[in-house]
C-alpha positions as CSV (number, residue, x, y, z in Angstrom):
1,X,104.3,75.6,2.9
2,X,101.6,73.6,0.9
3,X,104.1,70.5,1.3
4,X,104.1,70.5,5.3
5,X,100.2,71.2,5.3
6,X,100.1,67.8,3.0
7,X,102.2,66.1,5.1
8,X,100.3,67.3,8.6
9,X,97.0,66.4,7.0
10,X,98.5,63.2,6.1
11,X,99.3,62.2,9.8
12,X,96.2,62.6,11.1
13,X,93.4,60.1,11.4
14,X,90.1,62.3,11.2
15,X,87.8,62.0,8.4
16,X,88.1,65.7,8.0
17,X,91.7,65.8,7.9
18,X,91.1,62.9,4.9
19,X,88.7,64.8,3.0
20,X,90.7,68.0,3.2
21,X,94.0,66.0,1.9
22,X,92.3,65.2,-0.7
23,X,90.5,68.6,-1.7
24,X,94.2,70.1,-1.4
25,X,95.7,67.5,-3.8
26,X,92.9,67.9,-6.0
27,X,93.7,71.4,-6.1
28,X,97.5,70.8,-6.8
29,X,96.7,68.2,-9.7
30,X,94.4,70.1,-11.4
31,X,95.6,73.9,-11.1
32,X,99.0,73.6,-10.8
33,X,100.3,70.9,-12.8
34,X,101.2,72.8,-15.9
35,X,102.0,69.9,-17.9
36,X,99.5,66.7,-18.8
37,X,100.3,64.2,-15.9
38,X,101.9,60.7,-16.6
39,X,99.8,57.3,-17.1
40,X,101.6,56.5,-13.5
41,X,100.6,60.3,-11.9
42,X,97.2,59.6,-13.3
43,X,96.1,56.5,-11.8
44,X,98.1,56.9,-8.5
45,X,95.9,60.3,-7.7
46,X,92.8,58.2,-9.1
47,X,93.3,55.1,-7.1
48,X,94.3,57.4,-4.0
49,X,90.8,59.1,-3.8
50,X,89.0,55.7,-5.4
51,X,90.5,54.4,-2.1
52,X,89.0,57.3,0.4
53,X,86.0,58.2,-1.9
54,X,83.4,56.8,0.5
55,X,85.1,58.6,3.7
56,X,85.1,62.2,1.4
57,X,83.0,65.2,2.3
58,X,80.2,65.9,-0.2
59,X,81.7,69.3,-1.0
60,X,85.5,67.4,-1.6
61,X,83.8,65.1,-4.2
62,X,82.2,68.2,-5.6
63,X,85.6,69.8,-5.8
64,X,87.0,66.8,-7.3
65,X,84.3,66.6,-10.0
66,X,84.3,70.5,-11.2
67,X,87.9,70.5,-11.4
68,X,88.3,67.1,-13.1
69,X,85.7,66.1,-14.9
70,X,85.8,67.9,-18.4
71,X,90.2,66.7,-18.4
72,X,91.3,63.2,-19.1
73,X,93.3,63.7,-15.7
74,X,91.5,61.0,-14.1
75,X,91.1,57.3,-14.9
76,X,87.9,55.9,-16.5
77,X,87.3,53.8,-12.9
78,X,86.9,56.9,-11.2
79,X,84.9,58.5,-13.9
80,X,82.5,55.7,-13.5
81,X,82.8,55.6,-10.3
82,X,81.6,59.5,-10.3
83,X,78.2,58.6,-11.9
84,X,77.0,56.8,-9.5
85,X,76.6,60.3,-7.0
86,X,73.7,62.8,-6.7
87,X,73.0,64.8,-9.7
88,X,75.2,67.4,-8.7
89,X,78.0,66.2,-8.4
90,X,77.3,63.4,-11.2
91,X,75.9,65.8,-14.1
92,X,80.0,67.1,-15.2
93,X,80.9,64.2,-15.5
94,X,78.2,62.6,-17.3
95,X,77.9,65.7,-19.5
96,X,81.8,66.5,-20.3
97,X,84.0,63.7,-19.1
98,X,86.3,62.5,-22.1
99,X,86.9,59.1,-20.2
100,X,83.5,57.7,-18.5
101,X,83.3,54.7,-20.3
102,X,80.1,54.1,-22.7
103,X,78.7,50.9,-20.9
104,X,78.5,53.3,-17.7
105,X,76.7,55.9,-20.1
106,X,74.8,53.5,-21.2
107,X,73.5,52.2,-17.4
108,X,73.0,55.6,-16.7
109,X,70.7,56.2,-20.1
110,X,68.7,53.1,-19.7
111,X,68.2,53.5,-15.4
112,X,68.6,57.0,-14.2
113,X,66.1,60.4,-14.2
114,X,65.3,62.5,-17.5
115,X,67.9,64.9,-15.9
116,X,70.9,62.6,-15.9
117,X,69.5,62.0,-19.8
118,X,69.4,65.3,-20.4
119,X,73.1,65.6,-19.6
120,X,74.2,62.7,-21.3
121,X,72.8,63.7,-24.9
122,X,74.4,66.9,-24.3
123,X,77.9,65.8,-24.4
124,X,80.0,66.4,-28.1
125,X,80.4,62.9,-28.9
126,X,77.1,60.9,-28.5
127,X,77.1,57.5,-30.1
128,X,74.5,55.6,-32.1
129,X,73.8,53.4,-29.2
130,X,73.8,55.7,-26.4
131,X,71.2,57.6,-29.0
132,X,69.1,54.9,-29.5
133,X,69.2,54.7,-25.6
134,X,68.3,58.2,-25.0
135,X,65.2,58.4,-27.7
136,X,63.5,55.3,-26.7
137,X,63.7,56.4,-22.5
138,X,63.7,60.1,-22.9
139,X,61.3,62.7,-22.4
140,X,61.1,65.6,-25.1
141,X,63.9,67.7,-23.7
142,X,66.3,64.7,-23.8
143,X,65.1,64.2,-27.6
144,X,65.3,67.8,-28.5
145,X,68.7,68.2,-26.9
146,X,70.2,65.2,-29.3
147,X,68.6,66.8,-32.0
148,X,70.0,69.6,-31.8
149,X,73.6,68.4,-31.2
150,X,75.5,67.8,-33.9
151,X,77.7,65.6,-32.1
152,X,74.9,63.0,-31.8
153,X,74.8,60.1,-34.1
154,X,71.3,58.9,-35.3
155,X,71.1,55.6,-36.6
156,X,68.0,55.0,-39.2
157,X,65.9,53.1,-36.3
158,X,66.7,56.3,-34.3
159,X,65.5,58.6,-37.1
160,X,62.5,56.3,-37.4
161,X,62.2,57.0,-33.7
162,X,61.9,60.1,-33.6
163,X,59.5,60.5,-37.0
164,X,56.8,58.9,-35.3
165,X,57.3,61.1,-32.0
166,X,56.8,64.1,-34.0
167,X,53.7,63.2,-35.5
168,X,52.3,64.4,-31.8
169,X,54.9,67.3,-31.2
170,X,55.2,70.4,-33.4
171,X,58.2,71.1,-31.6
172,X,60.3,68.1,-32.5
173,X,59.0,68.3,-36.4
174,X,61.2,71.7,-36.4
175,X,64.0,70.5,-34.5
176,X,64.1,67.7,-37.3
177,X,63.3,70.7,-39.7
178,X,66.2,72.9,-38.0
179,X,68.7,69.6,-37.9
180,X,68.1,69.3,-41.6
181,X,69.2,72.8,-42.3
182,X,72.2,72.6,-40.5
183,X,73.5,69.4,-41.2
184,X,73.9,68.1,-44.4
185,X,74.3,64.0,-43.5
186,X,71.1,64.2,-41.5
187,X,69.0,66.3,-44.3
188,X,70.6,63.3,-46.6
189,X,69.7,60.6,-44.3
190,X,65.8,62.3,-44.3
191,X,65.7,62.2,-48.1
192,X,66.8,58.9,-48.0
193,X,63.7,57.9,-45.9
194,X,61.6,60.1,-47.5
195,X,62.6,58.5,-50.7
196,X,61.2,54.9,-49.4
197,X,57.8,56.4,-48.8
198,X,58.0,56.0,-45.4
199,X,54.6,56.2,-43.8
200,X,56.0,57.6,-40.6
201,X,56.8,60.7,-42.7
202,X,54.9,63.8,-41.9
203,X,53.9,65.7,-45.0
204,X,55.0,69.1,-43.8
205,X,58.9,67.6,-43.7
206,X,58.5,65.7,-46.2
207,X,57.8,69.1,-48.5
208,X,60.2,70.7,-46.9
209,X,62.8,68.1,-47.4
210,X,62.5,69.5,-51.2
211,X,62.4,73.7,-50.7
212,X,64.7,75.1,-48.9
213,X,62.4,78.0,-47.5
214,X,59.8,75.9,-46.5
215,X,62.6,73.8,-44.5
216,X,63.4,77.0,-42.8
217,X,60.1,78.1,-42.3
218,X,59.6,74.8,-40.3
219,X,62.8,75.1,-38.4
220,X,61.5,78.2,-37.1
221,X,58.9,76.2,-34.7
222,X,61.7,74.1,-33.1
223,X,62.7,75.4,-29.2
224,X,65.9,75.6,-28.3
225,X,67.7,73.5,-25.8
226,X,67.3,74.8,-22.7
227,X,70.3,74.5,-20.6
228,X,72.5,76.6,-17.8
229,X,74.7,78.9,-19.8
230,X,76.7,80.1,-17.0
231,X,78.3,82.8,-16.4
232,X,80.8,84.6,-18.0
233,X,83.7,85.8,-15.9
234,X,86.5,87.5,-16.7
235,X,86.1,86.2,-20.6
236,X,86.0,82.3,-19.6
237,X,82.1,80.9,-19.7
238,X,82.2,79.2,-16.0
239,X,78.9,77.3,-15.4
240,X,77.6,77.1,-12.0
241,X,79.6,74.4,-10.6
242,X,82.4,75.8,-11.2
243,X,81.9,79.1,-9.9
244,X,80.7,77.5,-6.8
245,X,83.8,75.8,-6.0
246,X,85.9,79.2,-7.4
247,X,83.7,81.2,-4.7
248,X,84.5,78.2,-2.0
249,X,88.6,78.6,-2.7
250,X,88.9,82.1,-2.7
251,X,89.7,82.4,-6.4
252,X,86.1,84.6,-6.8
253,X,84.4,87.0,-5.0
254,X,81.0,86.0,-4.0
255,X,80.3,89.9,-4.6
256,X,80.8,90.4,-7.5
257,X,79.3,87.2,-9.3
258,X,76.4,88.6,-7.0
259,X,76.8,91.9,-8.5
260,X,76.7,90.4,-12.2
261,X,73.2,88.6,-11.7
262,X,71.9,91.4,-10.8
263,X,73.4,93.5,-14.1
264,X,71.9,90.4,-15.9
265,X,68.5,90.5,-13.9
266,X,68.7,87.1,-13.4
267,X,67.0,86.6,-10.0
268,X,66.4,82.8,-10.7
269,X,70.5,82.6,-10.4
270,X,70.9,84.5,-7.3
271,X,68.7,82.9,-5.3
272,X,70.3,79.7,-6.1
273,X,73.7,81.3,-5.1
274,X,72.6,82.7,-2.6
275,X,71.3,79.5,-0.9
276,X,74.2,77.6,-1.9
277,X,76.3,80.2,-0.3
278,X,74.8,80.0,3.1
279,X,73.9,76.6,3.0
280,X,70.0,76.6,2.4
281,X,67.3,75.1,0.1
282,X,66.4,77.2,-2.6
283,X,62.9,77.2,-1.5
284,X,63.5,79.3,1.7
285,X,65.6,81.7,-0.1
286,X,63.0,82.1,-2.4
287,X,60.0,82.5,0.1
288,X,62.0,85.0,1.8
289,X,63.4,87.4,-1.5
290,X,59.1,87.1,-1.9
291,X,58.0,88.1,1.6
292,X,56.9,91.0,2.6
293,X,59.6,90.9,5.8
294,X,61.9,93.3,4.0
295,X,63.8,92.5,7.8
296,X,64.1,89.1,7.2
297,X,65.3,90.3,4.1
298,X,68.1,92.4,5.4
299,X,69.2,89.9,8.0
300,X,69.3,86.9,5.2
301,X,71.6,88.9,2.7
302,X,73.7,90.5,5.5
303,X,75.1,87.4,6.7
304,X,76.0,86.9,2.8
305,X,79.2,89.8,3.1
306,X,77.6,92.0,0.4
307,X,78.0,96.0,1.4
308,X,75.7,98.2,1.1
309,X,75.4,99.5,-2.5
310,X,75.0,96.2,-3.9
311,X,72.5,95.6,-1.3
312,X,71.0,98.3,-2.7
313,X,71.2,97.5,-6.5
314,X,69.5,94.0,-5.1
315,X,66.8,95.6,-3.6
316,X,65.4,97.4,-7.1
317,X,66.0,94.6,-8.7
318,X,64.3,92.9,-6.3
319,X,61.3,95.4,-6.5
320,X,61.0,94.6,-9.9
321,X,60.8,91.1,-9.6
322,X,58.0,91.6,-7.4
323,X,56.5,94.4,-9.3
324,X,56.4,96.7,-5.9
325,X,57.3,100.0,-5.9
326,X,61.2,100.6,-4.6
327,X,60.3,103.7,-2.5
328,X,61.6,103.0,0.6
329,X,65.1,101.5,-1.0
330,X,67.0,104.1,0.3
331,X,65.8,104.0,3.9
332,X,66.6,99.9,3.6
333,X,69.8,100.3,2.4
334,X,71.0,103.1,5.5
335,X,68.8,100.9,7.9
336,X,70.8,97.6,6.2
337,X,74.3,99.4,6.6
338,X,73.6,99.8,10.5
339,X,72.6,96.8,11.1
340,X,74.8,94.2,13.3
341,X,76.2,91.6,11.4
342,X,73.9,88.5,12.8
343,X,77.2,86.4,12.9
344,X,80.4,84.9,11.1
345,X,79.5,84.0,7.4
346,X,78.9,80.2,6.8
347,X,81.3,78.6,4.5
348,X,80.0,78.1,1.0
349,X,79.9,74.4,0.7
């Protein structure tokens, strides 16, 4: 069955019949190939869609990227090649790709947004270089991120680096603090600087450096990285891309991811689901969860699928979020479950 649809898709000469050839090979390669595929398997897929990449839906390189980019199924030409996209299809690869090459993770460091930074220093293997990179272009998130990864390698200029930066940020003083603590080459690496009587040390580290509890006293000001957990689903951790491309195959429910935002109260997530799922910006899902429309309201998450009792648990929680009282729930929910669906739900791209 899948082998004549390949074969059909291959014949035809439309752009869309190209695109979904390769969505339905990525598919195949990545899920079903229960073994690690051959140097020859590897770069014939990766030359195929290096070939057709420019012709590809943005939702196919999507695909491609979410179910790709953490294995070392594809070649490092298409891993670079991968990069070079919008930030969402880019940031897997740039955060978890095992075979982007560093000189491309290097370009990206020393040209692209704080963002695409951001991503980089949170992979598990960060080089010196790539560090040094990061700290001199970065903006406090990128440096707090490194700092608190304990894959990232600091050279002593990056140390140095960072030293003076926290002279004018508490909050990087106790990530240095908090790296200290739990890394015993770095806390060396600090008492080896401190040891020079290196102006660019602050005194509060430098103390600390020497008593344990003060060190963790200090650690306590440092902020933790904040980044996308995900969600957890079924007892994998999926982040969001990946549950957007599991929604788009069929392999989740939208429902019920739905259903677990609203358990976790996390209204921030479902209006970016939402508007992913029917194919708006997040603004104008947003500005309508806010209004005072409760029809517009209705009519918005109807043409989502959901039924009526989760409509309903969305409308307290929704209440909340506003801080409105959830009276009339019950009326919106009955007046909700007669209402005419306004049409066929769009595709979740």
């Amino acid at each position: 069955m899948i082998r004549e649809r390949l074969e059909e898709l291959a014949r035809a000469h439309e752009p869309s019949a190209r695109s979904e050839l390769v969505r339905l090979l990525s598919a195949q390669y990545a899920d079903k190939l229960e073994r690690e595929p051959t140097e020859a398997e590897r770069h014939l897929f990766s030359g195929l869609v290096l070939d057709v990449f420019d012709q590809l839906d943005h939702s196919v390189r999507l695909d491609i990227v979410v179910r790709l980019a953490r294995t070392g199924r594809i070649t490092q030409p298409l891993a670079d090649r991968l990069t070079e996209e919008p930030f969402d299809i880019c940031e897997p690869v740039l955060e978890h790709s095992p075979v982007v090459s560093t000189s491309k993770l290097l370009e990206v460091s020393r040209n692209r947004s704080d963002r695409h930074r951001l991503a980089i220093a949170r992979r598990m293997q960060v080089p010196k270089e790539i560090v040094d990179t990061l700290i001199a272009r970065g903006a406090f998130p990128v440096v707090n991120a490194l700092l608190q990864n304990q894959g990232a390698e600091f050279a002593v200029r990056a140390l140095l680096a960072v030293l003076i930066l926290s002279a004018a940020d508490q909050r990087l003083l106790g990530a240095l603090a908090r790296r200290c603590a739990q890394d015993e080459g770095f806390l060396g690496d600090m008492k080896m600087i401190s040891q020079t009587d290196c102006p660019l040390m602050p005194g509060d580290l430098e103390r600390a450096l020497e008593n344990q509890d003060e060190l963790d006293r200090l650690a306590l000001t440092a902020v933790d990285d904040d980044r996308d957990a995900g969600l957890e689903v079924g007892g994998e951790q999926l982040s969001r891309h990946e549950i957007q491309i599991q929604i788009a195959s069929g392999e989740l429910g939208f429902e019920s991811i739905f259903r677990t935002l609203i358990e976790r109260k996390d209204m921030n997530a479902i209006i970016w689901l939402v508007s992913r799922h029917l194919s708006l910006r997040d603004s104008t899902v947003r500005d309508t969860f806010a209004s005072q429309a409760g029809g517009a309201v209705a009519m918005l998450m109807k043409e989502t699928g959901i039924g009526h009792k989760t409509y309903g648990q969305f409308l307290k929680l929704r209440c909340d979020w506003l801080g409105i009282g959830s009276k009339t729930v019950a009326q919106d929910v009955f007046t909700y479950r007669t209402m005419r669906h306004p049409g066929s739900k769009r595709a979740f791209n």
